[in-house]
C-alpha positions in Angstrom: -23.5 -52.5 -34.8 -26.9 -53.5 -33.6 -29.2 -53.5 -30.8 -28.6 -57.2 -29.9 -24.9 -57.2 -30.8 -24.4 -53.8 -28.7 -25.9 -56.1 -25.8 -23.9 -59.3 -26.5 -20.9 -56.9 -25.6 -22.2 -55.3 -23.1 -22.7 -58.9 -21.7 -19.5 -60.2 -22.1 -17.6 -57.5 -20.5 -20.3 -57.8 -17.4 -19.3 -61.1 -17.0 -15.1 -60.9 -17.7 -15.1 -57.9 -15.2 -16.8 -59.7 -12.7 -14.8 -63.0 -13.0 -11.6 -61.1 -13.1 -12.7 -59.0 -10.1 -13.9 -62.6 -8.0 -10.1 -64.2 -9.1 -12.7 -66.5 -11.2 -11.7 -68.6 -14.0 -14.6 -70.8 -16.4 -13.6 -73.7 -14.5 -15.0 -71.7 -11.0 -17.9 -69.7 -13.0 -19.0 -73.2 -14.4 -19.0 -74.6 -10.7 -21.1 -71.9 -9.4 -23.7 -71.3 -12.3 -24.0 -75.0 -13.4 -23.3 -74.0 -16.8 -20.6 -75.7 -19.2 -17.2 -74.3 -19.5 -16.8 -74.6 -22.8 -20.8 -73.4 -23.3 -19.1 -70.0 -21.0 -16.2 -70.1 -23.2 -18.0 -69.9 -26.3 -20.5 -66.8 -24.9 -16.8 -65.4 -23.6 -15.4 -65.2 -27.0 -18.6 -64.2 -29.4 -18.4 -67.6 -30.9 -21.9 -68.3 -29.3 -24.5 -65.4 -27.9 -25.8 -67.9 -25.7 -29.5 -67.8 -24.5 -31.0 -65.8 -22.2 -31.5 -68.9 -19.9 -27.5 -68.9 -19.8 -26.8 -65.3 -19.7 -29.4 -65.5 -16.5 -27.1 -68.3 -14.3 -23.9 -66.8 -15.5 -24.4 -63.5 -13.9 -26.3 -64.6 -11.2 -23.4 -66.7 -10.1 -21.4 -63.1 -10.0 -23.9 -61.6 -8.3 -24.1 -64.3 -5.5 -20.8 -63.9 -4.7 
């Protein structure tokens, strides 16, 4: 595993835990970050590793809340 993959999951699990602890689903994550649902699906499920432009309003929704 790499540096940048090592990250990417690191990442993902950030934001699941913090949507699961919020009662958050995409729909409300999307809402509050201004970022697609499907864009948060895709960086969700390692289909995308989304930018760090992205990875910036995702958690910064969580950490807003």
């Amino acid at each position: 595993m790499t540096v940048s993959n090592q990250l990417q999951i690191e990442l993902m699990t950030r934001l699941s835990r913090g949507m699961k602890n919020r009662n958050w689903g995409q729909g409300e994550l999307s809402r509050r970050s201004g970022v697609p649902q499907p864009t948060i699906s895709h960086v969700i499920s390692g289909y995308r590793p989304g930018s760090l432009k992205t990875w910036d309003r995702l958690l910064s929704a969580l950490e807003a809340e």
